[in-house]
N, C-alpha and C positions, 0 to 999 in steps of 0.2 A: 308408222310412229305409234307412241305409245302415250296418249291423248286424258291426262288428268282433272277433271273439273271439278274446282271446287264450287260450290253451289249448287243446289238441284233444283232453284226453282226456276220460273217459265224461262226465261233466258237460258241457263242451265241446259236445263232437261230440252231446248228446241235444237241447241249446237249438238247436246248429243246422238239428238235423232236424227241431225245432217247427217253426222259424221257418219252412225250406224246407214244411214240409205245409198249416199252420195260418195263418200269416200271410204271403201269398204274396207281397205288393205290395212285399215289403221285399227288400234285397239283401244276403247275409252272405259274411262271409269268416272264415276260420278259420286261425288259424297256429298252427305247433308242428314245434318244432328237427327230428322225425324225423316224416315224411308218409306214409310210405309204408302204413302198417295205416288210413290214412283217406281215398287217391284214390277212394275210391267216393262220396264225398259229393261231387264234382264231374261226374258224370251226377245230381242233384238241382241243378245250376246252383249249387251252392256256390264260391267262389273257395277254394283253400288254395293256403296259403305256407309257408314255412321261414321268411320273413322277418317279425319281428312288424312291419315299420315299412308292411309294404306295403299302397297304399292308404288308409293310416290316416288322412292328413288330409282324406279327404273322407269320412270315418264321423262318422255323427250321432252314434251310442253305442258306446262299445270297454267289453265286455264282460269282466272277469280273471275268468278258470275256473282258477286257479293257485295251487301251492301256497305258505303262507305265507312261504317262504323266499328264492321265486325272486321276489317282488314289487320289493324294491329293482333289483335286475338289471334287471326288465322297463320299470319306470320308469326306470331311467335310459338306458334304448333309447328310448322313446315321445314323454317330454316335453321335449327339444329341439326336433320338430320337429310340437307341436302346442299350439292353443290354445282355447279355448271351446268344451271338449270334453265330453259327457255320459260319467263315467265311472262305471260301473256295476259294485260288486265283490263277487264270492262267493266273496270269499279268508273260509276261517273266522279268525272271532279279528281280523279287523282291523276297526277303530272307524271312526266316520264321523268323528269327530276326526284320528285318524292317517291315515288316507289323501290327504281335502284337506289336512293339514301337508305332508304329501309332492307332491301335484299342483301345489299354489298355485291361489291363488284366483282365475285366468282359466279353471281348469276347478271342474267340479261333480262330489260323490263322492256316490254312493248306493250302499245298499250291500241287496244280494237276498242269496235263498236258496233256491232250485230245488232240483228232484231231479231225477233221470234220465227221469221219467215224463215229462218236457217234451215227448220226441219223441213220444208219444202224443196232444197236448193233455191230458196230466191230471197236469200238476204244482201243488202247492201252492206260489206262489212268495211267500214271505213277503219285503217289501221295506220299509226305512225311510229317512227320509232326513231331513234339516234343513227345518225351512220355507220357509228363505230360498232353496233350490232345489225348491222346492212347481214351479213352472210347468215345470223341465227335466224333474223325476222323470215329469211325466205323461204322455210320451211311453213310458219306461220301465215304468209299471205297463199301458199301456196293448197292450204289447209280449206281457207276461208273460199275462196276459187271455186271451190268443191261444192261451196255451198250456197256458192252464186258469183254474187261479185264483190271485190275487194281490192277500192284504190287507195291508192299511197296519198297518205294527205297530210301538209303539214300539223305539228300538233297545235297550234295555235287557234287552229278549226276545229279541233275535236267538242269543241260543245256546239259550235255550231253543226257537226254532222249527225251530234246526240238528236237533236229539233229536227235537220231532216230529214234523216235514215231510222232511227227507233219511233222519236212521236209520232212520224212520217205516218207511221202504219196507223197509227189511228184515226191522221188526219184523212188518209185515205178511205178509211175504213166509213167515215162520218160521211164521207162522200156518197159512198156505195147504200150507205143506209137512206142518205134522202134523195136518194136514184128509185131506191125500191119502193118508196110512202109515194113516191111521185108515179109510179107506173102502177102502185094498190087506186092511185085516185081516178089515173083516166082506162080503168078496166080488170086489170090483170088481180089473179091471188099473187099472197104474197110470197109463196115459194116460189113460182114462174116469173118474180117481175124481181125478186136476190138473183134468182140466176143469169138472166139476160144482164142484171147490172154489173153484175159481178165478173162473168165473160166478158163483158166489152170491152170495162177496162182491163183485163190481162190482156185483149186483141189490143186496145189502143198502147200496153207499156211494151210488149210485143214486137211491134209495129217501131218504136221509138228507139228498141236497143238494138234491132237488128239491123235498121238503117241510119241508125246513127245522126240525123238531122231534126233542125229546130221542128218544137210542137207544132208551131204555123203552120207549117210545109205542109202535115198533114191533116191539122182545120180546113185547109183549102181544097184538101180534095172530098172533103165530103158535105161542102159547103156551095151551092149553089145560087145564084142571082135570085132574091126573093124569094129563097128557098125556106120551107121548115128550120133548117137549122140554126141560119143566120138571127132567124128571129128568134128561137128562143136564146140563140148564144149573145143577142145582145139585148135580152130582157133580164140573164143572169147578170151582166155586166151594170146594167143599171142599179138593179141592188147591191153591187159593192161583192160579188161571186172572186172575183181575181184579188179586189184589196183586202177583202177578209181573212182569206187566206194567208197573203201576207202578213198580215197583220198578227194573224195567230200564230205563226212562225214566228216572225221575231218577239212578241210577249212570250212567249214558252223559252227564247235563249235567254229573254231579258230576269227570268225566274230564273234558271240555270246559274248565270252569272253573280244572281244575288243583288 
């Protein structure tokens, strides 16, 4: 396929580096007003533009990586001079309602949810769409697949997939950082004590997708009868480690919703 994005920044520029590593048979382009901090993705055989229209009507799927504001703008550059187009949008906050109002119904609106981890292959790309574009979308989910994982979720959850597949990464990320200030205090420098945090938990999400069963399951096997780990997993727990969490999650939808 023939894979158009508009927007190039981190979101942007991380799907195109999937799509460049992970699904290779496909051909992308990437536009954005100021190019210059993104000529390196054209040694990846990436096309980039300044111009969003360039190319655009021989793309299978045009991709919006853009912020909610500049969406009328960018539509009303695109849809003059295009038609029976897969439009695939990870603007937040915009409906699969409102966006086919805006395309018209010779194009098709789906609507994703990626993270940055695309360019890795290991994004959660949470993606919904109407049924009556059931046959376009599956080129799209089959896109995202490439670039890890990508389930069908009603859209009504789309903001809350926003909180736990995009913030996600940073709630994790926050994790990993006071995994590392925590292994800099009882010894380690702090590049040997990122790395071992950072490895475990790819081994513990690893671990989770391959066999498929509740986190417990695998607390218990490394969890021993007055073992080290019991005690500090229930001295995290006295601080409020599991409800803070929560808690951070649902304030970031309760932002989201407004």
């Amino acid at each position: 396929m023939k894979i158009h994005i508009i927007g190039g920044g981190n979101l942007g520029v991380s799907i195109a580096l999937g799509i460049a590593k992970f699904s290779k048979k496909n051909q992308v382009t990437v536009t954005r007003r100021n190019t210059t901090s993104i000529l390196y993705l054209e040694q990846l055989g990436i096309t980039i533009s300044t111009d969003n229209k360039h190319g655009i009507q021989e793309a299978d799927v045009i991709i919006l990586t853009i912020k909610p504001y500049q969406v009328d703008a960018v539509l009303s550059e695109i849809l003059p001079i295009i038609s029976n187009k897969v439009i695939a949008s990870g603007v937040s906050g915009l409906s699969i309602e409102n966006l086919q109002k805006k395309i018209g119904n010779t194009n098709s609106a789906i609507r994703i949810m990626p993270n940055i981890a695309a360019q890795y292959g290991a994004s959660a790309t949470c993606i919904a769409f109407h049924e009556t574009h059931k046959t376009e979308a599956q080129n799209v989910v089959a896109l995202f697949q490439d670039l890890g994982t990508a389930p069908i979720i009603d859209e009504k959850l789309m903001d809350a997939a926003t909180v736990l597949a995009a913030s996600g990464t940073a709630f994790a990320l926050r994790y990993i950082r006071a995994s590392m200030q925590a292994g800099i205090e009882i010894g380690f420098d702090w590049q040997t004590a990122l790395a071992i945090s950072a490895q475990t938990v790819k081994g513990a999400a690893e671990m989770i997708l391959e066999e498929n069963i509740h986190p417990e399951q695998l607390i218990d096997r490394v969890t021993t009868p007055q073992g080290c780990t019991i005690a500090g997993l229930s001295e995290m727990e006295t601080h409020g480690f599991s409800s803070s969490l929560v808690r951070g999650i649902k304030a970031a939808l309760k932002k989201i919703k407004g």
